[in-house]
N, C-alpha and C positions, 0 to 999 in steps of 0.2 A: 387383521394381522397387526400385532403388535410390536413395533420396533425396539432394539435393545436400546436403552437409555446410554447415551453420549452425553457424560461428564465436560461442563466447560469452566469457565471461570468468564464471568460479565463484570466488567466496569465501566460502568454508564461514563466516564469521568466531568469532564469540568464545563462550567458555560451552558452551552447548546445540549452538552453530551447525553443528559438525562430523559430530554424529548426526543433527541435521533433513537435513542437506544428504546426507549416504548413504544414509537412506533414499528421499530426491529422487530421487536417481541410480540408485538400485536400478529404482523406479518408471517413471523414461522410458528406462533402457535395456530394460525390458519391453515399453513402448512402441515400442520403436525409435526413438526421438526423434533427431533426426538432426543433435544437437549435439555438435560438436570443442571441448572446453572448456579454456581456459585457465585454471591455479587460479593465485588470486593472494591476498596475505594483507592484511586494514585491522583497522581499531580495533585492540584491546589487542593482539594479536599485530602487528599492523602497530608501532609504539611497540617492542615487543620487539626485532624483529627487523631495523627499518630506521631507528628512534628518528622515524617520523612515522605517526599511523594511518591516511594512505591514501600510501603509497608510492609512488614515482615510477614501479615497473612494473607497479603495480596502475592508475595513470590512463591510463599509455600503454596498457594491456590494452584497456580498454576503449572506448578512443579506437579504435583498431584493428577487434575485434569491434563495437564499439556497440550491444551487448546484456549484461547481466548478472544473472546469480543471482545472490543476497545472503543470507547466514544474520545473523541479529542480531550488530550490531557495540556494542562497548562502549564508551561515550568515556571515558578515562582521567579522574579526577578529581583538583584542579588540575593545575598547568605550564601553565595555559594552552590547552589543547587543545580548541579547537570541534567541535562537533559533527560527525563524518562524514556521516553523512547528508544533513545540511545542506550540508557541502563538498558534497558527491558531483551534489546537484541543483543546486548554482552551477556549478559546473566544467563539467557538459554542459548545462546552461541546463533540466532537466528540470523544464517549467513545470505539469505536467499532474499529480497525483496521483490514483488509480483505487481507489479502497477498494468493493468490490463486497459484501454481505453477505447471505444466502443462505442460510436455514432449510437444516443437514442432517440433525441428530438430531432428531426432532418430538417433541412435550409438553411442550416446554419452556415457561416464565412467557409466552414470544410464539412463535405459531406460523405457519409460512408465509409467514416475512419472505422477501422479495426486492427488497432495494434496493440502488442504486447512488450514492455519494458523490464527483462530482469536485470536487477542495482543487485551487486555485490556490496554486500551489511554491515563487513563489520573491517574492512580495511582500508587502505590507499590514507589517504591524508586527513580519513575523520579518527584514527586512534588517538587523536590529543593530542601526540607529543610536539608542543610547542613551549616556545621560551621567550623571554626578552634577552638582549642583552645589554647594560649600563654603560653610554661615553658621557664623558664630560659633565656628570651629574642630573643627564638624561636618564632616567630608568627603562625608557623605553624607546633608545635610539635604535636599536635592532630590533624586527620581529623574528623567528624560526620555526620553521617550521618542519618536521619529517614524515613523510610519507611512507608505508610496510604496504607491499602488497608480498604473500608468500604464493610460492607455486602450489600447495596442496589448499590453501582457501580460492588460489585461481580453478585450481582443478573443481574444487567442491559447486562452487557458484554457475559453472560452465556444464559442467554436467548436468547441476537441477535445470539449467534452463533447455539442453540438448534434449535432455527426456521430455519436457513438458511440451518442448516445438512436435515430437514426436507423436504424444499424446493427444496434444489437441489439433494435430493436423496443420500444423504451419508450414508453408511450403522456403521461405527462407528465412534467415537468422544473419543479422549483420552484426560482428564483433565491432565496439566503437573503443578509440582507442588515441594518444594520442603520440604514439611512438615514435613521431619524427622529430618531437622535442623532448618530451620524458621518457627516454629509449628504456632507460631500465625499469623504471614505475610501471609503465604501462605498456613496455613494450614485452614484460613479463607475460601479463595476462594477455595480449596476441600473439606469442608465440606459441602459448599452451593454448589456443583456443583453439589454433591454425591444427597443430602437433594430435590433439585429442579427435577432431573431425577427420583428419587421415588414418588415422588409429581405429576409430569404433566407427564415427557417424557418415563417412561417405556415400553420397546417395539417397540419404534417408529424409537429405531437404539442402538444399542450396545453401552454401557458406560463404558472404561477404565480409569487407573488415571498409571501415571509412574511420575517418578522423574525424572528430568532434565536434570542430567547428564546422566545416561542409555539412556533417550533419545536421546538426544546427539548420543549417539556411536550406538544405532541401528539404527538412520537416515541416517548413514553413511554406516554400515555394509546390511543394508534390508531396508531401508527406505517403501517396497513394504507394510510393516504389517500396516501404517497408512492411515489415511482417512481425519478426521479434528483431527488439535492438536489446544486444546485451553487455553491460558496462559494468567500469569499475563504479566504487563507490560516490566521489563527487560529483562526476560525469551523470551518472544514474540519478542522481539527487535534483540535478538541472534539466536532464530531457525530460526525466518522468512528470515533473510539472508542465511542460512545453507541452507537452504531448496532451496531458490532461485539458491545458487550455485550448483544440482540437474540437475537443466533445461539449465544451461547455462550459472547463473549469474545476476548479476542486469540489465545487459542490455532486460531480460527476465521476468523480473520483475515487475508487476504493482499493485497500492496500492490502496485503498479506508479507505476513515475514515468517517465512518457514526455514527451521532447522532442523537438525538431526533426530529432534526426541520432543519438539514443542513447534507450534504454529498460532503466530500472533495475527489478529484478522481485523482492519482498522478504517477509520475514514480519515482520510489525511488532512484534510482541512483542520484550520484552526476551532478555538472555541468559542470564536464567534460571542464575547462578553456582552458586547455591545446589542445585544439580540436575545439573551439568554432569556429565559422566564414569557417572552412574549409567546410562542405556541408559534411563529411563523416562521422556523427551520426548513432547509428542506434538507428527508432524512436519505437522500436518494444513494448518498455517496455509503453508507453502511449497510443501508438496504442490498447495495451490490458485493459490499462486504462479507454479508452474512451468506453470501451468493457462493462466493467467494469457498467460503467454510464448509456448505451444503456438498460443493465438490469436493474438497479438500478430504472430505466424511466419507464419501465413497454413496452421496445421495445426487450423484445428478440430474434424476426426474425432478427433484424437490427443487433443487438448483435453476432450471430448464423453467418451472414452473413462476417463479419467486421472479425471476427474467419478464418471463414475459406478459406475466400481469403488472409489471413497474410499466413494459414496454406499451400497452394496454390502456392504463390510466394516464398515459401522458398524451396519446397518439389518439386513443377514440375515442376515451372521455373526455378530454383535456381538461382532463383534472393537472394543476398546477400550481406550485409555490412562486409568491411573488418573485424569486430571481430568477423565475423561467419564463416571466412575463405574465403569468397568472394572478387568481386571487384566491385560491387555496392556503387556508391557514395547514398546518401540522397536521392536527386532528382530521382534517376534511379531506387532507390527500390521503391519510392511512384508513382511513375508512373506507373512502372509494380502492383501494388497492385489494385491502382485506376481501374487500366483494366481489374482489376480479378473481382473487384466490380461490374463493366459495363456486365464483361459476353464475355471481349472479347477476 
């Protein structure tokens, strides 16, 4: 049986990103993954080769597919150049970020983590607007800074993650929040999160709210009492790494940024300059990415599949990349992976 071809857009990007992303590719065409991929170039190579790091045939790419794999992009430092990423979730309005983290190698400092992290993308204090202000021939005796969270992107970001606790069977959802000092910033998005669960979700999974910093210190001390945490945008930006560091680290790590009409699928880790070219990556964090995608596709055997031959090659072959304590180059854990895939 032949599957209909699903249009995506690939950018391997910068550094590492070139050997995470052919191991990827090695990996779902084992699968049969029944993605037509457009490669297109951002960050530091984008700036190289089109003097912008997301390219005018890299946004049309994925306007078109409205799907994308992403290897780690570099933002050049100065000229001016903001963040890609950042561009990339304004540009398709991808209000949702999906940070999932998922005990795979066990005996680690925490074991049997399974949590889920939805970051609200595109508000709260990362839309820029900041200023200086000039005393005394100080240019920069003030910093300023403002913070937007609206109630219809609190609604939007609340609800992708209401459905998806539903969907994937999560029995509770803790709104984080930090309302007892930014009453109106954040105590917007807790009152809509409170307001929407009495409204549609009652019953359908347990509704907590905590504050940020307690969260903080019990992710560390029991992290076991959570299920999905769901935050605004800085907040999200700082547990989803805490949380990552849990499983292993960013190398453990894979991201999704879905919005209304595009869905970005990424490894959050940097790009690893320092390492590039040598073949000894480990491509685990997109590998789950692309995990990530397979669901997202409406392919969850492929997905299920992709799982748990990663889960496989680490666990009874121990097959392993040096920062998991092995000596697995690139090529030698995607190989053994690819064979888990085959069945052989």
């Amino acid at each position: 049986m032949t599957m209909t071809p699903i249009p995506a857009t690939l950018i391997p990007g910068d550094g590492i990103g070139p050997e995470i992303v052919d191991a990827t590719l090695a990996a779902l065409d084992a699968l049969k993954a029944p993605f037509e991929w457009d490669r297109q170039i951002a960050g530091l190579g984008g700036v190289q080769a089109a003097g912008d790091p997301l390219p005018v045939a890299t946004l049309d790419s994925i306007r078109r597919t409205r799907l994308a794999l992403k290897g780690p992009l570099e933002t050049p430092s100065g000229g001016g150049y903001r963040s890609s990423n950042v561009r990339l979730r304004e540009e398709f309005q991808l209000y949702a970020n999906l940070r999932p983290a998922l005990t795979i190698i066990p005996g680690g400092r925490f074991d049997k983590i399974d949590l889920m992290v939805v970051r609200e993308n595109l508000e709260g204090l990362y839309i820029g607007h900041e200023h200086y202000v000039r005393i005394d021939g100080d240019p920069h005796a003030v910093g300023m800074a403002t913070g937007i969270n609206t109630r219809q992107g609190c609604r939007r970001v609340l609800e992708y993650a209401f459905e998806t606790a539903i969907a994937t069977g999560r029995k509770k959802v803790t709104l984080v929040h930090k309302a007892n000092i930014m009453k109106v910033l954040t105590g917007l998005f807790l009152e809509t999160g409170l307001q929407m669960y009495e409204e549609k979700y009652k019953g359908k999974f347990e509704l907590d709210t905590i504050i940020v910093d307690a969260c903080a210190m019990k992710l560390v001390l029991n992290p076991w009492q959570f299920d999905m945490l769901v935050t605004t945008n800085l907040f999200g930006d700082i547990l989803s790494d805490l949380v990552a560091g849990l499983v292993g680290g960013l190398g453990m790590a894979p991201g999704a940024n879905i919005g209304a009409d595009a869905a970005i699928f990424e490894a959050v880790h940097g790009s690893a300059p320092d390492i590039a070219g040598k073949g000894i990556a480990n491509p685990i964090a997109l590998l789950l990415a692309a995990a990530l995608m397979l669901d997202h596709c409406k392919l969850p055997e492929k997905a299920t599949q992709l799982r748990r031959a990663i889960d496989e090659t680490l666990n009874i072959d121990k097959v392993r990349t040096g920062d998991l304590g092995g000596t697995a180059n690139t090529a030698a854990f995607t190989k053994a992976l690819v064979s888990r895939i085959h069945g052989v």
